[in-house]
C-alpha positions as CSV (number, residue, x, y, z in Angstrom):
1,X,24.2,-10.3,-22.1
2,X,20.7,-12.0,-21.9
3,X,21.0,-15.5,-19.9
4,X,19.5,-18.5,-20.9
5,X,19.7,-22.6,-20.5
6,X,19.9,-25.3,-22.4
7,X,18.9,-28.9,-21.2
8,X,19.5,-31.4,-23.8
9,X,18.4,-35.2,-24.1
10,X,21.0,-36.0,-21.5
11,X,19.2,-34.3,-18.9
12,X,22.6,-32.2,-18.6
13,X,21.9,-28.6,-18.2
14,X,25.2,-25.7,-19.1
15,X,25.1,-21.9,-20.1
16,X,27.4,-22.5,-23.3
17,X,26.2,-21.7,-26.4
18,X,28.9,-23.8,-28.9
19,X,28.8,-27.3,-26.6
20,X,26.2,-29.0,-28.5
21,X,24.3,-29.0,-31.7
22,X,22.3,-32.1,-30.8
23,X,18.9,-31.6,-32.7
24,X,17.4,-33.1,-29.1
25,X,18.2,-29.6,-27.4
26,X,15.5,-28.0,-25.8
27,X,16.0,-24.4,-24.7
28,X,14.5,-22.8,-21.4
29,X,14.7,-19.2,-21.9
30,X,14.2,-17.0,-18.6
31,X,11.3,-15.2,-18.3
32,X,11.1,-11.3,-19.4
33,X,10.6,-9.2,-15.9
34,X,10.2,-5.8,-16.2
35,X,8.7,-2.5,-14.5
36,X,8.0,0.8,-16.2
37,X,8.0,4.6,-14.6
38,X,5.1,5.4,-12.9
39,X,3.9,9.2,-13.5
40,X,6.4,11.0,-10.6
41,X,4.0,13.8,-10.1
42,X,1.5,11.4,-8.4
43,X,4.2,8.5,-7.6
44,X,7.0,8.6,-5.9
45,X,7.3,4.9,-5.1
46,X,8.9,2.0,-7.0
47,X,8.2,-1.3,-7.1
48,X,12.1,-2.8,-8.0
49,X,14.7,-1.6,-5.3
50,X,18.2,-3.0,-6.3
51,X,17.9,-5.2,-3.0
52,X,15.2,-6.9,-4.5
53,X,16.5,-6.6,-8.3
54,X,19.3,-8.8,-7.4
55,X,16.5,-11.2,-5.8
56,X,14.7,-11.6,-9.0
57,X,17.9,-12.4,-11.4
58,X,19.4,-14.9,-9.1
59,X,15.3,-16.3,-9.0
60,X,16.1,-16.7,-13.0
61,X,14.8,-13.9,-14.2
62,X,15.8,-11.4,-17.1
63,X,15.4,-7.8,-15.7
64,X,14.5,-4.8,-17.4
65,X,14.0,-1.5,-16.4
66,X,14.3,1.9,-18.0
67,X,16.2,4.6,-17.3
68,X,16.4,6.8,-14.2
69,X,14.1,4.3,-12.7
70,X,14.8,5.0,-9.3
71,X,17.1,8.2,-9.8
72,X,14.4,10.1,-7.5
73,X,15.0,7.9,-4.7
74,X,19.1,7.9,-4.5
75,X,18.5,4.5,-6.8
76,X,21.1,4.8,-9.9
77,X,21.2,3.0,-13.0
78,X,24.8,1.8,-12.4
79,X,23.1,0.2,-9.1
80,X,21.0,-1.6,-11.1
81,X,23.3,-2.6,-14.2
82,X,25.8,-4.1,-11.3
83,X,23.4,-6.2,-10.4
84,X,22.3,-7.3,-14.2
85,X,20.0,-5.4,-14.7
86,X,19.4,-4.4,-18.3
87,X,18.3,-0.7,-18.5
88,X,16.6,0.5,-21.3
89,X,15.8,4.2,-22.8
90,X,12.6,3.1,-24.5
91,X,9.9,2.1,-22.6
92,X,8.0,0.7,-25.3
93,X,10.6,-1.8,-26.7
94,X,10.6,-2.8,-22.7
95,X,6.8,-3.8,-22.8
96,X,7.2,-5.3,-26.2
97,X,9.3,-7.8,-25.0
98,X,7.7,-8.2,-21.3
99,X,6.3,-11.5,-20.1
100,X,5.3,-10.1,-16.6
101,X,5.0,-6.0,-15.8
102,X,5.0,-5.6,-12.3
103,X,3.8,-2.1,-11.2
104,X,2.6,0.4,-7.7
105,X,-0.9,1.6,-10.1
106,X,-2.5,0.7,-13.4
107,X,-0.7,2.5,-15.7
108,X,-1.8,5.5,-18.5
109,X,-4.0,4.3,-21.2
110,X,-0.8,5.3,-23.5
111,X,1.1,2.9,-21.8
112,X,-1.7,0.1,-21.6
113,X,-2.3,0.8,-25.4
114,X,0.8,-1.2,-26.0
115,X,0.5,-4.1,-23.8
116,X,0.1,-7.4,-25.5
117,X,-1.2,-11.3,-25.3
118,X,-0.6,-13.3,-22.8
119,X,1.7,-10.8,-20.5
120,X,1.1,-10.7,-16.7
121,X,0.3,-7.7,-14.9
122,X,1.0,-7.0,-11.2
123,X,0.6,-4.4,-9.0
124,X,-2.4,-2.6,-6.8
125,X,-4.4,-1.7,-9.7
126,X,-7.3,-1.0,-7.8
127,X,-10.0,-3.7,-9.1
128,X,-13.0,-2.3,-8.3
129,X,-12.3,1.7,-9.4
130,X,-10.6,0.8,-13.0
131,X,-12.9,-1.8,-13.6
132,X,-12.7,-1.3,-17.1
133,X,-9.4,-0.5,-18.0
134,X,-8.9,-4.4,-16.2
135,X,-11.8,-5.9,-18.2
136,X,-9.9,-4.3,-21.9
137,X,-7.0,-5.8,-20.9
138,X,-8.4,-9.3,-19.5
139,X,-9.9,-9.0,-23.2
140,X,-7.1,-9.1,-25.1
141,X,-5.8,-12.2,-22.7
142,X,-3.8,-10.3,-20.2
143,X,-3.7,-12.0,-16.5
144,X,-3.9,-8.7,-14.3
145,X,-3.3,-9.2,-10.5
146,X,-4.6,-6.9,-8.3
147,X,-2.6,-6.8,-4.7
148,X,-5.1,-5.4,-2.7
149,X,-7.4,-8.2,-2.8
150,X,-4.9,-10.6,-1.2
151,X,-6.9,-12.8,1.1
152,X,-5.7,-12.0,4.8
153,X,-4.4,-14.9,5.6
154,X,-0.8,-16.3,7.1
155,X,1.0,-17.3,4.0
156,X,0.1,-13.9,2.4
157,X,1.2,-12.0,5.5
158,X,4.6,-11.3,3.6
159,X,3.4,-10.4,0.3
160,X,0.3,-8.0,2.0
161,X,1.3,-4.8,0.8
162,X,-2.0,-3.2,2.5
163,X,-0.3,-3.5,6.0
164,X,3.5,-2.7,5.1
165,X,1.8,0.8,3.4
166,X,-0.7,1.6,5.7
167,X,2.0,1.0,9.2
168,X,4.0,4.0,7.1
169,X,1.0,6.1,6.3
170,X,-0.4,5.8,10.1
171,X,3.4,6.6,11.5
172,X,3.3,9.4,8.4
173,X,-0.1,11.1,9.5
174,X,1.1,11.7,13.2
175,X,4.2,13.3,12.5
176,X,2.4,15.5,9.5
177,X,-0.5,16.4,12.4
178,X,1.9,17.1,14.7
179,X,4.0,19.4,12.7
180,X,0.6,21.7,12.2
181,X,0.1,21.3,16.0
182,X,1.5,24.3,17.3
183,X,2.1,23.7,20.8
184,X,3.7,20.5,22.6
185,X,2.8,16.9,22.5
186,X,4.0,15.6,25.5
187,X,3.7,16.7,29.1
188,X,6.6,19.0,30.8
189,X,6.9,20.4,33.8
190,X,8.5,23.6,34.0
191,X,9.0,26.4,37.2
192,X,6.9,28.6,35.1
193,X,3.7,25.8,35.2
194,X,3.3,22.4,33.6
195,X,2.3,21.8,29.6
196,X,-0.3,19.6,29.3
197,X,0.2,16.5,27.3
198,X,-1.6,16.5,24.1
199,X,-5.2,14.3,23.7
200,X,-4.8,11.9,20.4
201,X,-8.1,10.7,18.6
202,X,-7.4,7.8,16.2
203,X,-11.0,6.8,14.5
204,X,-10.3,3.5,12.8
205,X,-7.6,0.8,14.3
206,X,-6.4,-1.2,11.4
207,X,-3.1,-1.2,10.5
208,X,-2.8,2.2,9.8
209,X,-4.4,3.1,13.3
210,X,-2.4,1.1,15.0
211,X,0.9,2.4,14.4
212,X,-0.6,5.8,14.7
213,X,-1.4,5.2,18.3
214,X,2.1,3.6,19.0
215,X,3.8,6.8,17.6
216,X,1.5,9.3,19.2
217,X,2.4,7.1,22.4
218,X,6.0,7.1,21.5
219,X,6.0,10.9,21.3
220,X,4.0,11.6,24.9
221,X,0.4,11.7,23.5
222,X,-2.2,10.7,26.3
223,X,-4.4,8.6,23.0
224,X,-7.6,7.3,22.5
225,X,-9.2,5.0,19.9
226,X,-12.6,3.8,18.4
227,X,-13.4,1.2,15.5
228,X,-16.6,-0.9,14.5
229,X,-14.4,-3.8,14.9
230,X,-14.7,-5.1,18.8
231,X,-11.3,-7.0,18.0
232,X,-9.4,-3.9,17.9
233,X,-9.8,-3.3,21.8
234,X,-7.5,-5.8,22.7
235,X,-5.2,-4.3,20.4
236,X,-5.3,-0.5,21.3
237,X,-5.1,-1.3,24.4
238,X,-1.7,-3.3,24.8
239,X,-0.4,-0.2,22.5
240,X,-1.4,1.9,25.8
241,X,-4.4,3.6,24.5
242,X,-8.0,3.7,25.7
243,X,-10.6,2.0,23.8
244,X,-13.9,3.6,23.0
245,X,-16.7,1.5,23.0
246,X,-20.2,2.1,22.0
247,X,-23.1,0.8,24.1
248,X,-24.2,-2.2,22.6
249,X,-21.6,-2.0,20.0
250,X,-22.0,-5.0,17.0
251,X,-19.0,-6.5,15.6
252,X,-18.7,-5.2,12.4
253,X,-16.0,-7.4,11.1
254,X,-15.7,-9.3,7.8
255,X,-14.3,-12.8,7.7
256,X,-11.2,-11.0,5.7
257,X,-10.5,-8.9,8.7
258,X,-11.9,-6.0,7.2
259,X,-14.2,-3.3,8.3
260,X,-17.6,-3.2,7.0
261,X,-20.6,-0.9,7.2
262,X,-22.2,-0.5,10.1
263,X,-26.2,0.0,10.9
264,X,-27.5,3.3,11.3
265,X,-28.8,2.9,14.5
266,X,-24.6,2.3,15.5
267,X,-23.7,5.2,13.5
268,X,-26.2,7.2,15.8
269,X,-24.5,6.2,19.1
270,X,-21.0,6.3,17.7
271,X,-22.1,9.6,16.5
272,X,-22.9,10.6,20.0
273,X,-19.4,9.1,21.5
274,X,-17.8,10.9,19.0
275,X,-19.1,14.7,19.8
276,X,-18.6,14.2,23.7
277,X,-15.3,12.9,23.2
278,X,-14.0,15.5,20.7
279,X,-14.3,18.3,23.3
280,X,-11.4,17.1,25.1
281,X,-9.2,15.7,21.7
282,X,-6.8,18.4,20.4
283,X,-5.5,16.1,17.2
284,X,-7.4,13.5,15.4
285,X,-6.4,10.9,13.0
286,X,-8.8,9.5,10.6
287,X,-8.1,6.1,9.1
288,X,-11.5,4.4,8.6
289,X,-12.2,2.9,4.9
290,X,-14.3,0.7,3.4
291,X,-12.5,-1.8,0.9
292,X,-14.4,-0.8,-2.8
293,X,-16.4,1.8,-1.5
294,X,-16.5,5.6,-0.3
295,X,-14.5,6.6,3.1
296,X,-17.3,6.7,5.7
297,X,-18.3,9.9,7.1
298,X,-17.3,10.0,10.7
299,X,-16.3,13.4,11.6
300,X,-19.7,16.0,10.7
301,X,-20.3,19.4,10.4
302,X,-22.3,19.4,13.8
303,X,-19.3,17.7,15.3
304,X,-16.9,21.0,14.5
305,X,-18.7,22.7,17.2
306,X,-17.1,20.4,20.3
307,X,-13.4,20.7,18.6
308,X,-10.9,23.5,20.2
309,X,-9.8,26.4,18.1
310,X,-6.2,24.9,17.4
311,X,-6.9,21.3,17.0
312,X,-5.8,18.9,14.0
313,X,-7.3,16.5,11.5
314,X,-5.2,14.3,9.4
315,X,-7.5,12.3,7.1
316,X,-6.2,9.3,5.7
317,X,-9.1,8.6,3.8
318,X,-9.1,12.2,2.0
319,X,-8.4,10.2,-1.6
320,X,-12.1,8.0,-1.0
321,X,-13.7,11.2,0.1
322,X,-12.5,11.5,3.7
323,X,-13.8,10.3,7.0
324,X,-15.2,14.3,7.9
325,X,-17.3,16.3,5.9
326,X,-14.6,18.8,5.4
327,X,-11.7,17.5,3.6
328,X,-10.1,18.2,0.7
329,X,-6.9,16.3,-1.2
330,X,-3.8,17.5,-0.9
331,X,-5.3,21.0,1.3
332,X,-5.4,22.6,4.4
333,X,-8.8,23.6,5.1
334,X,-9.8,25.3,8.1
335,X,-12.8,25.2,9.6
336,X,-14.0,26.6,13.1
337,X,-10.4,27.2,14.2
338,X,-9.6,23.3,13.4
339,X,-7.3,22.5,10.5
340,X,-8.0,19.7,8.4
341,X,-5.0,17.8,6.3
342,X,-5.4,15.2,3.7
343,X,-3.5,13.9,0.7
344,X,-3.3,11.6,-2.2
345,X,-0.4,10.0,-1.6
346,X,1.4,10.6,1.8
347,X,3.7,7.0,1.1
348,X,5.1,10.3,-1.1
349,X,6.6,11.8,1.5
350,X,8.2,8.3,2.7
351,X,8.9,7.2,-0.9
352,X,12.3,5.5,0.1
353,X,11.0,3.6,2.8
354,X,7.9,2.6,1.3
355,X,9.3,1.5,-2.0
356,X,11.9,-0.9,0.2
357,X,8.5,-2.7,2.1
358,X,6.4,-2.4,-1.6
359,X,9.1,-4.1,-3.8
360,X,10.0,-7.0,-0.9
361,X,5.7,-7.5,-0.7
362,X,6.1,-8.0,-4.4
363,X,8.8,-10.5,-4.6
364,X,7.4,-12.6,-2.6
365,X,4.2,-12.5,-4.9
366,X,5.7,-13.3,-7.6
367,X,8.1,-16.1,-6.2
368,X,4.4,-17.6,-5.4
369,X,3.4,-17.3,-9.1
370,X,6.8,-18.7,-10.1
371,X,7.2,-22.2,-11.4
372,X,11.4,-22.0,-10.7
373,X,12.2,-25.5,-12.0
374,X,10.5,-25.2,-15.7
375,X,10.9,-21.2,-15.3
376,X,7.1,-20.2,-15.7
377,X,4.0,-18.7,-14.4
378,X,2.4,-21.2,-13.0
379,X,-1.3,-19.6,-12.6
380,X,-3.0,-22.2,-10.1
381,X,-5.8,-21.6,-9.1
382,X,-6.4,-23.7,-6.2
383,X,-3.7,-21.5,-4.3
384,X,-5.8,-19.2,-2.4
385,X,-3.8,-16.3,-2.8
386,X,-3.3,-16.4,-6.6
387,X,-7.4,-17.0,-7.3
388,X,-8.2,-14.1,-4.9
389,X,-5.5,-11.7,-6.6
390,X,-6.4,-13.0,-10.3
391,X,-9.3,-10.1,-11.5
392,X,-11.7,-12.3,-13.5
């Protein structure tokens, strides 16, 4: 049964529908949450786990979702109707009555077709590549907030769904390379001789890079690192990896804590690093991108020459184009001996996980962009993170 309050002239507030007929009642109905189905063939992911459903009806708000929601991932209906939840078989009558959709991707221009005025939109929608579904639906007055343009700072740490993502993904790549790596990662010594321990590339040390050194590490890799962004050294190197730095090398950090593009004349040197380093490197993992733009190309064809027959790529940034001149989504290509790996979504493989760290990102988003006393959205603008996330 749908909740709802009533606060009359008193100031007394009660859940009973009968108690008073007092023309002065004023009624406070709870906001309309709701997610809908993303397309399962590209999407594994949700962005309501029942952890976090429970979360958002004891916040005050009315919870819709439609069926089979999270079926996929072990989640059943009867998880989410224990909880409140309402769970409806037609997705349409759940955006009709919506007041804020909250989402992993923009959905299908079906589905958009039949949002209406003045709902709310959340989810990574990616700003800059759907640029124009965004501006159609900003035109018929719908807010849209795009999570990947969260501002990295300290009160968004906990809704930055970039890092919670990308630590699975760079965890994700290592054990995918690995399992294509056919011999063994860390060193053994045997009576019948001693296996060397594998050498780990990780080009880019964000987030993602990060946790794929600590796991290569973890699993007796001997690893080393490079990024544009001199910060990183510090970081690789507590993680027990060895920093590769380029003569001279510029700082090519934006105030965000992004990467950004670097010079030619440091794409030259890095270039250089790069060839004499991957003679010795039997597994690399690419994780370099460029926030609105094409993955840079890191990893060239001249480059293929200095590999060993056997060795690995796992390119993260395969769905932007990939960081080596070679990769393809969601194949196995091989080239010169060296197999190169890249999909469109590895979260997919991790969906369970991922969904758990997605949905928890999101709640805390929208408890920012709640107004809990009068039970609205309270779209300021002066908060930071809400201005930065707001696509105008």
């Amino acid at each position: 049964m749908e909740q709802f309050y009533k606060i009359c002239f008193m100031g007394y507030s009660c859940g009973d529908t009968s108690a008073c007929f007092n023309g002065n009642i004023s009624f406070i109905m709870p906001m309309n949450l709701v997610s809908i189905s993303e397309n399962k063939n590209l999407e594994k992911r949700v962005a309501v786990t029942p952890e976090i459903a429970k979360k958002y009806i004891n916040l005050g708000f009315n919870l819709s979702l439609p069926n089979e929601y999270g079926t996929h991932l072990g989640f059943k209906d009867n998880d989410y109707k224990n909880l409140g939840v309402n769970i409806i078989a037609d997705e349409k009558e759940i955006i009709s009555k919506a007041d804020i959709i909250i989402q992993l991707n923009l959905p299908d221009e079906d589905k958009l077709s039949k949002f209406k005025e003045n709902q709310t939109l959340v989810g990574t929608l990616n700003a800059f590549s759907n640029k124009l579904d965004l501006d159609n639906l900003r035109s018929k007055k719908i807010n849209c907030f795009s999570l990947e343009l969260l501002p990295r700072i300290t009160r968004a740490q906990s809704m930055d769904i970039l890092s919670s993502q990308a630590n699975l993904a760079g965890y994700k790549a290592v054990i995918e390379a690995f399992q294509v790596y056919e011999r063994a990662i860390p060193m053994m010594m045997t009576a019948a001789g001693t296996v060397p321990a594998a050498k780990v590339l990780v080009v880019g040390a964000g987030v993602a890079g990060l946790q794929a050194i600590a796991t290569a590490k973890r699993m007796g890799a001997i690893v080393f690192a490079t990024d544009v962004r001199m910060a990183s050294k510090e970081q690789v190197e507590s993680l027990g990896g060895k920093f590769l730095t380029v003569e001279g090398a510029e700082n090519l950090e934006t105030e965000g804590g992004y990467a950004k593009e670097a010079s030619d004349e440091f794409k030259k040197k890095q270039e250089d690093l790069l060839s004499e380093t991957l003679k010795k490197i039997d597994i690399v993992i690419c994780t370099a991108l460029i926030p609105g733009k094409k993955a840079p190309k890191i990893i060239k064809e001249e480059m293929f020459k200095n590999l060993q027959q056997g060795s690995v790529i796992y390119d993260l940034a395969a769905i932007q184009g990939g960081n080596t001149d070679f990769t393809e989504v969601d194949k196995i290509v091989e080239k010169n001996g060296v197999k190169i790996l890249g999909e469109a979504n590895i979260l997919n493989k991790l969906p369970v996980s991922a969904s758990n760290l997605y949905a928890k990102n999101m709640f805390n988003f929208i408890s920012n962009l709640y107004d809990k006393k009068n039970k609205i959205l309270n779209i300021n603008l002066e908060d930071e993170i809400i201005e930065k996330t707001l696509v105008k």
